[in-house]
C-alpha positions in Angstrom: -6.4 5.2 -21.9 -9.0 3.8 -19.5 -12.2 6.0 -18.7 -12.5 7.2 -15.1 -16.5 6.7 -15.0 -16.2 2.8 -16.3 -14.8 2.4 -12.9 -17.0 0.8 -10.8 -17.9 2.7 -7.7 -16.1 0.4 -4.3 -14.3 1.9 -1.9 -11.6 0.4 0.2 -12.2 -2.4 3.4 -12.3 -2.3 7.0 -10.8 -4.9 8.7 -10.6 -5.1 12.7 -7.9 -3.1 15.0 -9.0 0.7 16.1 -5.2 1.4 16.3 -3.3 5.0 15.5 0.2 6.1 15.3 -0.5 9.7 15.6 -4.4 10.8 16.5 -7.5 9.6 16.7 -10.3 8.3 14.0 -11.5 10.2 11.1 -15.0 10.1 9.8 -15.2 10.9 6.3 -17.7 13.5 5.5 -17.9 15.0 9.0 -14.6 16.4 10.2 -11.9 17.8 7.7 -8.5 19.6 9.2 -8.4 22.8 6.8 -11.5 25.5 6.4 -10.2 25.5 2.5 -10.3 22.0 2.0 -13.6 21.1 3.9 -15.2 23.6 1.2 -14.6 20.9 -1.6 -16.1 17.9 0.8 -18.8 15.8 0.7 -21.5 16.8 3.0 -22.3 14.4 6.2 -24.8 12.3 5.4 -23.2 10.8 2.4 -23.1 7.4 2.2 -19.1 7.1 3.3 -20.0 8.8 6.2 -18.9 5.6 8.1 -15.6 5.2 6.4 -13.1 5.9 9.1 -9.2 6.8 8.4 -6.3 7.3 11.2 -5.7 11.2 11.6 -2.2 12.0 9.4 0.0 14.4 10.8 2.4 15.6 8.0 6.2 15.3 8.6 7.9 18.4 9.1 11.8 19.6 8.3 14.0 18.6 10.7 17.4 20.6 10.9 20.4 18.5 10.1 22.3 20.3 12.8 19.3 18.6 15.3 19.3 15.1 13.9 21.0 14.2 10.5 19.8 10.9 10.3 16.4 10.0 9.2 14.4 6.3 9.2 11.3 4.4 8.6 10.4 1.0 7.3 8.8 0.6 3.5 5.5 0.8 2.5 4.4 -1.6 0.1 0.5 -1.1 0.1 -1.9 0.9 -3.1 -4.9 1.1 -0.8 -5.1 5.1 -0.7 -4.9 5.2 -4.3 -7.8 2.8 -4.9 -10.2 5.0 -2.2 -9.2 8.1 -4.0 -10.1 6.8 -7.6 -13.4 5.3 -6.2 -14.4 8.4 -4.3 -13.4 10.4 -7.7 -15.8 8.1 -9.9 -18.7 9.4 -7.2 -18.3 13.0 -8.2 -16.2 13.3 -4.5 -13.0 14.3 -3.7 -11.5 12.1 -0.7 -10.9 12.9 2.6 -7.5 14.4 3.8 -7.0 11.4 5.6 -7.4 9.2 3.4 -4.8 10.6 1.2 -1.5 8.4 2.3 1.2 9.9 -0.2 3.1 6.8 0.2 1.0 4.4 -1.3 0.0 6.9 -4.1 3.7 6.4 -5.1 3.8 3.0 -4.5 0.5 2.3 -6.5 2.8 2.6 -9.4 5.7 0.3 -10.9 8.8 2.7 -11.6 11.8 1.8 -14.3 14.2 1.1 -11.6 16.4 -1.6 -12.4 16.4 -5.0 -11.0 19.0 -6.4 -8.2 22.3 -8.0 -9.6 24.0 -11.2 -8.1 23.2 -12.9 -5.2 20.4 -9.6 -3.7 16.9 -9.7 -3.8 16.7 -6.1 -3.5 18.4 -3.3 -5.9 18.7 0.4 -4.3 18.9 3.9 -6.2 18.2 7.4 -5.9 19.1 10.9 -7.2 18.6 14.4 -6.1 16.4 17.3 -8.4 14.8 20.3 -8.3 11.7 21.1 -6.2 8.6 22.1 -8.8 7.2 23.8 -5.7 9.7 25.4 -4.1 12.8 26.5 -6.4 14.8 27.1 -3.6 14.4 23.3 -2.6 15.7 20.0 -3.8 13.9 16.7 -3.7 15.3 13.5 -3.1 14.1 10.8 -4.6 15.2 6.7 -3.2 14.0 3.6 -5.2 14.1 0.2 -4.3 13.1 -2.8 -6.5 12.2 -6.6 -5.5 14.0 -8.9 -7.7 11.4 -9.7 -11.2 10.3 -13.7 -10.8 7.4 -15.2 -13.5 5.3 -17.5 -11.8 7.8 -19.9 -12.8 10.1 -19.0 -10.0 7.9 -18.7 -7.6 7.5 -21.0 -4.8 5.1 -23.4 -4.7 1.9 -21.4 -3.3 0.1 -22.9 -0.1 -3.2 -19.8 -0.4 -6.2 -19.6 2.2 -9.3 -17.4 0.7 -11.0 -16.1 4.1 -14.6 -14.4 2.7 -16.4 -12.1 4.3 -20.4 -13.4 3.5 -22.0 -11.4 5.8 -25.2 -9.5 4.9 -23.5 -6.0 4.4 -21.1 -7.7 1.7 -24.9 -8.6 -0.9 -23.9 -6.3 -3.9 -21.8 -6.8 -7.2 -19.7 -4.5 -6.3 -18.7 -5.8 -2.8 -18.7 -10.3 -2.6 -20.0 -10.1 -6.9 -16.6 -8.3 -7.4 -14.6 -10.8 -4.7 -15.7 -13.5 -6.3 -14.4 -12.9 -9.6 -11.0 -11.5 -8.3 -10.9 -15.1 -6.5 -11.5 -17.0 -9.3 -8.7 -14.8 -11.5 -6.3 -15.5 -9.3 -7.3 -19.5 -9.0 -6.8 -19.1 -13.0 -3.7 -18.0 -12.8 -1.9 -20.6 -10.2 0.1 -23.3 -11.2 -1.4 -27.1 -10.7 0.5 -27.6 -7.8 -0.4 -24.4 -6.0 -2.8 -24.8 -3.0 -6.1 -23.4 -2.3 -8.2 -23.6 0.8 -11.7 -21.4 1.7 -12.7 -20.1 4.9 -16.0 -18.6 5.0 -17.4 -16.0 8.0 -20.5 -14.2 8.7 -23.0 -15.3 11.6 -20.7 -18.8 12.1 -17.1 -19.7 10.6 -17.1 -22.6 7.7 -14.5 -24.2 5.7 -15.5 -24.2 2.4 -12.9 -26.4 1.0 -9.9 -27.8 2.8 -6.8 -27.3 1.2 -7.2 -28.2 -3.0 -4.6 -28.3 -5.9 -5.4 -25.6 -8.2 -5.3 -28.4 -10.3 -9.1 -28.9 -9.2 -9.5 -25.5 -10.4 -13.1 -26.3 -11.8 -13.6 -27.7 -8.1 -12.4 -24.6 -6.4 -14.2 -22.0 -8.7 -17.5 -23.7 -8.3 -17.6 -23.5 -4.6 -16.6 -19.7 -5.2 -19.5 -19.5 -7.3 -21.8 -20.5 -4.7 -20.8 -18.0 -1.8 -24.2 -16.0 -0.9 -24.3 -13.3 1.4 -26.1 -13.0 4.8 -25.7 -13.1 8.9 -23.3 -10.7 10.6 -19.9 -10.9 10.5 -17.8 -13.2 13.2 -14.3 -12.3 11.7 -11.9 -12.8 14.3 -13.0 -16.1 14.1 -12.3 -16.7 10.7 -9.1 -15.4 11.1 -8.1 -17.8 13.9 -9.2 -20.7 11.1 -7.8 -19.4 8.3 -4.4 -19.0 10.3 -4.5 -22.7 11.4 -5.4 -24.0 8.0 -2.7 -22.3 6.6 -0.7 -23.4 9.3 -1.6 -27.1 8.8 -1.0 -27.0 4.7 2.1 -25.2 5.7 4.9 -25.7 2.6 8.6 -25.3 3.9 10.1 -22.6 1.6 7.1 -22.0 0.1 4.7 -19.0 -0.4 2.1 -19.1 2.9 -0.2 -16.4 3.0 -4.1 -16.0 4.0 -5.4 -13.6 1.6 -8.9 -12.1 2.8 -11.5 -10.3 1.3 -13.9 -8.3 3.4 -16.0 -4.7 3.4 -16.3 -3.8 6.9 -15.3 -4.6 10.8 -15.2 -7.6 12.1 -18.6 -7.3 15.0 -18.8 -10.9 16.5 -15.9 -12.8 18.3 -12.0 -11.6 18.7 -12.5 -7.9 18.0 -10.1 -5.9 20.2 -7.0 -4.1 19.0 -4.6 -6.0 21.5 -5.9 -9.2 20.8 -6.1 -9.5 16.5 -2.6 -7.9 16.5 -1.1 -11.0 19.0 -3.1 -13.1 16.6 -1.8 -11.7 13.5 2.1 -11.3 14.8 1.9 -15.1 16.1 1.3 -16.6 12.7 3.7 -13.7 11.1 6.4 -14.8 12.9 5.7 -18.9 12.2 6.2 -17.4 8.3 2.5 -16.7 7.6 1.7 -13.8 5.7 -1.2 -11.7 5.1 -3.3 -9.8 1.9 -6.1 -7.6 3.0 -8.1 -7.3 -0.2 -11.0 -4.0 0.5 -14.6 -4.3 -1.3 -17.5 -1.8 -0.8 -17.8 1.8 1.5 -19.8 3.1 4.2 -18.0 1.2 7.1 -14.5 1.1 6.5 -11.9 0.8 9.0 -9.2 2.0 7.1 -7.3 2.3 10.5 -8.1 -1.6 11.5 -7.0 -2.6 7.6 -3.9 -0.8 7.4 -2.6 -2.1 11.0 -3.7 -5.6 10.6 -1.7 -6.1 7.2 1.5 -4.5 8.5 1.6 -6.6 11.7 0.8 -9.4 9.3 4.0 -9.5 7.2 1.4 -8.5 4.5 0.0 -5.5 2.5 -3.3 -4.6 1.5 -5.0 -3.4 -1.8 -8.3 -1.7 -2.2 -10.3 -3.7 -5.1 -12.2 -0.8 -6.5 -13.3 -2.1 -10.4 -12.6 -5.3 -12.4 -9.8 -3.1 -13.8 -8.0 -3.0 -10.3 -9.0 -7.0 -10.1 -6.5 -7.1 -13.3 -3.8 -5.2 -12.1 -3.6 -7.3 -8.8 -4.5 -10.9 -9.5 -3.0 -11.1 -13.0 -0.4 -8.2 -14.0 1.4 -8.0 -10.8 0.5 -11.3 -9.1 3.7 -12.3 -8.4 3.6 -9.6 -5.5 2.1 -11.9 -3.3 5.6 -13.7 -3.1 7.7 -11.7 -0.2 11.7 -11.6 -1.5 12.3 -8.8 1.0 11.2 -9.0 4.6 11.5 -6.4 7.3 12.9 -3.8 4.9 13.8 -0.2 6.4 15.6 2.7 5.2 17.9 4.9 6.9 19.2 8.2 5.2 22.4 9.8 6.9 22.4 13.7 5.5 25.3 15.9 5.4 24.8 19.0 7.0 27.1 21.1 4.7 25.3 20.2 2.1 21.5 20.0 3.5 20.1 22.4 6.2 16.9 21.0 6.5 14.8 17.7 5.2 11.0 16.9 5.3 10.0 13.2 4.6 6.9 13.1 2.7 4.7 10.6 3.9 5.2 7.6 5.7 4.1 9.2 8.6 3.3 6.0 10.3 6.3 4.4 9.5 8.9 6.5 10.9 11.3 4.4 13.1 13.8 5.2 15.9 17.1 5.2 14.1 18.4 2.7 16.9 16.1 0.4 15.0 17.7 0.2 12.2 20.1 -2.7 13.1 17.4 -4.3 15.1 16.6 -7.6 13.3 13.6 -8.3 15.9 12.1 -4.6 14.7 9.4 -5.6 12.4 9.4 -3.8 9.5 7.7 -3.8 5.6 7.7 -6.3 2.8 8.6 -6.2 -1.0 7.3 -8.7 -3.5 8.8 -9.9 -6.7 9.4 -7.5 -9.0 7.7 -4.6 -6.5 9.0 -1.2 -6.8 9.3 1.2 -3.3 9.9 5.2 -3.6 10.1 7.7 -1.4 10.9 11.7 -1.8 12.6 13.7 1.1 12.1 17.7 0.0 15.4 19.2 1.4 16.3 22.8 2.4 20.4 23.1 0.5 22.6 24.4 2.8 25.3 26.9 1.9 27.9 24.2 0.8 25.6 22.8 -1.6 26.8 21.9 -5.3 24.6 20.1 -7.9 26.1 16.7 -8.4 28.1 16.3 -5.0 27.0 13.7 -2.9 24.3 15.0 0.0 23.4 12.0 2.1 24.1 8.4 2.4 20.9 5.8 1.7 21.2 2.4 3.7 19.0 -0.7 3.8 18.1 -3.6 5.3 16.4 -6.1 4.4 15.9 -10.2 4.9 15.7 -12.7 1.8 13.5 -15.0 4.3 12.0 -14.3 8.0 14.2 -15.1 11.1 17.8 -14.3 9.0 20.1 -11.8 9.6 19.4 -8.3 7.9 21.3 -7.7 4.7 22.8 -4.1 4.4 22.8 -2.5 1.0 24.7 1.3 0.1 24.5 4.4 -2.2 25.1 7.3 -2.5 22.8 10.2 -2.9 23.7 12.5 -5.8 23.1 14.0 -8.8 20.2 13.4 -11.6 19.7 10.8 -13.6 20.1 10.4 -17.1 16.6 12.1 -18.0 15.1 12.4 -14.6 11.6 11.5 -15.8 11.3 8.8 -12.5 11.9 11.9 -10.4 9.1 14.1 -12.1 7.2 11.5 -12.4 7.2 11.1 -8.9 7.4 14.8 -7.9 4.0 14.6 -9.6 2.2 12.1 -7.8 3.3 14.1 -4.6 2.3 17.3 -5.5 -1.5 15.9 -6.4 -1.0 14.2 -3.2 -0.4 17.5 -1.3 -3.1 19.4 -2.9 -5.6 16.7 -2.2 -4.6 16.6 1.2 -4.2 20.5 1.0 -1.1 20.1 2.8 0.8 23.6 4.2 4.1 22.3 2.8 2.2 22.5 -1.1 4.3 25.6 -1.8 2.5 26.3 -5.3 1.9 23.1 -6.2 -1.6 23.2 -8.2 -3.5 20.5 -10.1 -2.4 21.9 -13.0 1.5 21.6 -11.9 1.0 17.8 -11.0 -0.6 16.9 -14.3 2.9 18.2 -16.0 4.6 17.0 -13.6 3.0 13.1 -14.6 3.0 13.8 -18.1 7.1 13.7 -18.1 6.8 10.5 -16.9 4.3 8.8 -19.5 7.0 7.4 -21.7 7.3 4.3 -18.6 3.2 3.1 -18.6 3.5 -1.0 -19.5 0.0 -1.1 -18.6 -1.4 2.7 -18.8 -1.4 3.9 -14.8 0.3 6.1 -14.7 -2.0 7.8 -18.0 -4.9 7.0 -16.3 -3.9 9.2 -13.4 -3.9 12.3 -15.7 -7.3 12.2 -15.9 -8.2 11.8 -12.2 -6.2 15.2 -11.8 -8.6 16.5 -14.0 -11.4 15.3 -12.4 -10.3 15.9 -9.0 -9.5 19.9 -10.7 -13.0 19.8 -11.7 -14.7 18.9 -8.4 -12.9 21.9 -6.3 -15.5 24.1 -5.7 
């Protein structure tokens, strides 16, 4: 079991679009939603005063005899996790805001099994009890990308775009980026492609695009980055796009992956343009990995918006532990086999009254979009696992083990193809139902971070139980590392 305070102290990026689905910005440290919770947080002043989150309104029940049909796309980012863990290792529980359910279940690989014959995408689910409300049921959905070794991968054409401005001179912001770099420049084939963009006061390329072959080549320029200047980013961006756009492999893995700590202050900076930018090159099979080093500016809002307009996720880089897990254990993430995926639940209303979605918040979609193949939606990598947990209200002509809703997706094995439709039913437990608690868990110390009003009794306590059912599935010891940041967080509640 890893040790919480070995964790080096980051927090998560901020990238460039002041964009929100549902309410305005969020500064951490000076404006919290619930007298109760604002007890337990930090006092302005700190230093993540200028971290700045999206405001998250929580999903509510919807009556089935209202609308019976329920959508969003997938959510394939860990970034909330990450901030939460960092702002834990500084004696600080994190903002409401920043606490994105979604990506605290999606931080985590489940034991879902992979896809069979010609899909690239393998869908279950099963129906439980409610820890916090017995008179509930949750529903839980899984979705896993098909497993590929580096083997099966597509030949990798990668742009690096640094961030070297001033703000980024500390080992735990460009020290840290630099490493994860040259981890993931170890762990390339020969044939895989590297090129490196460069940005603070003026845009450079570092090196135009190199076999990692050259690796010694490539990790000695990464060596050299220094920081200093401000921070011209939309810029950058604009190069890195056409360099990746010039090394461009047909069929092959294209994706700029940046590294950065804070907004983007000289050049292209406004919402409307970055996201025209970032869609363009999208849509010509570009995709994008936001990578988050340091605190005290983030734009969580800019990061988040940038990623998902980017066919692209992003992951908050918090220790060289978190380096591991995303450059080495679960690399093979960066290679998309499911574009625009989105989910679409049809519930019976004799068997369910009511259903809350939790989380996802910004992903809901119109059902009408659902068949719509130009509707952008989110992307799974190899071997990537997606959950997601509706808590449902049973109506009257429930029965445990009858089928309670339909779960449909869609999803394309490349960009520009028709959307594939996959089935199943929703019913029943599983064999052991340990995915379910596991998962139940992770919501419920989700809800009580976020002190949430649909918590029921959920407690601290409650979610480490809830986790602990679920330990017997830990390949690499995540999901037991989370038990003790529900102690710590327990400890820090004043």
């Amino acid at each position: 079991m890893r040790h919480l305070f070995n964790i080096l102290a980051v927090a998560l990026v901020g990238i460039c679009v002041a964009s929100c689905s549902k309410g305005g910005f969020y500064m951490d440290g000076l404006v919290y939603p619930e007298e109760d919770y604002e007890a337990s947080m930090p006092e302005p002043g700190d230093e993540e005063a200028g971290d700045r989150f999206d405001e998250i309104v929580e999903n509510d029940f919807i009556k089935t005899s209202d609308q019976n049909v329920s959508t969003f796309s997938i959510d394939a980012d860990g970034a909330a996790y990450g901030y939460m863990r960092k702002m834990l290792s500084k004696g600080m529980l994190p903002s409401a805001y920043s606490v994105r359910i979604e990506e605290f279940l999606n931080y985590f690989t489940f034991n879902y099994a992979d896809p069979t014959g010609d899909h690239t995408v393998a869908v279950n689910s099963e129906v439980g009890p409610c820890p916090w409300n017995e008179e509930h049921r949750l529903v839980r959905l899984g979705l896993k990308g098909k497993s590929m070794d580096l083997s099966q991968t597509p030949p990798a054409n990668f742009v690096f775009m640094v961030d070297v401005s001033g703000s980024m001179d500390s080992a735990d912001k460009l020290g840290l980026l630099k490493s994860c770099l040259a981890t993931l420049v170890d762990n390339l084939r020969p044939d895989d492609r590297v090129s490196i963009i460069t940005y603070a006061s003026s845009v450079e390329k570092l090196i135009g695009s190199t076999p990692a072959s050259e690796a010694n080549k490539i990790k000695k320029a990464i060596a050299k980055l220094n920081a200093r200047g401000s921070t011209a980013g939309g810029a950058a961006m604009k190069m890195a796009y056409e360099e990746a756009l010039e090394n461009f492999i047909e069929g092959g893995n294209n994706r700029v992956i940046m590294g950065t700590d804070g907004d983007f202050n000289v050049g292209v900076t406004s919402t409307d343009a970055l996201l025209e930018m970032v869609q363009d090159y999208a849509d010509k099979g570009i995709y994008l990995t936001v990578c988050g080093f340091g605190s005290g500016n983030l734009n969580d809002s800019m990061m988040e918006t940038i990623s998902n307009k980017g066919n692209g996720t992003y992951q908050y880089i918090d220790s060289e532990l978190e380096m591991v897990k995303v450059f080495v254990h679960e690399n093979s993430k960066f290679y998309s086999v499911a574009n625009d995926t989105k989910v679409q639940i049809t519930f019976d209303p004799e068997k369910v009254d009511s259903y809350r979605l939790i989380g996802y918040e910004n992903r809901v979609m119109s059902n009408e979009d659902f068949e719509n193949d130009k509707k952008d939606a989110g992307e799974i990598g190899a071997g990537q696992t997606i959950t997601a947990l509706y808590e449902i209200i049973p109506a009257e002509g429930f029965e445990s083990g009858q089928q309670v809703a339909a779960f449909d997706v869609r999803y394309k094995k490349a960009l520009g193809q028709e959307s594939i439709l996959l089935t199943d039913e929703v019913k029943g437990v599983s064999s052991d139902g340990s995915e379910l608690s596991f998962a139940a868990g992770v919501a419920a110390y989700g809800m009580v971070l976020r002190d949430s009003k649909h918590k029921g009794t959920a407690d601290y306590d409650m979610a480490a139980s809830l986790v602990e059912q679920g330990l017997a599935f830990d390949p690499h010891g995540y999901r037991a590392e989370l038990l003790e940041l529900i102690s710590t967080a327990k400890s820090l509640v004043r």
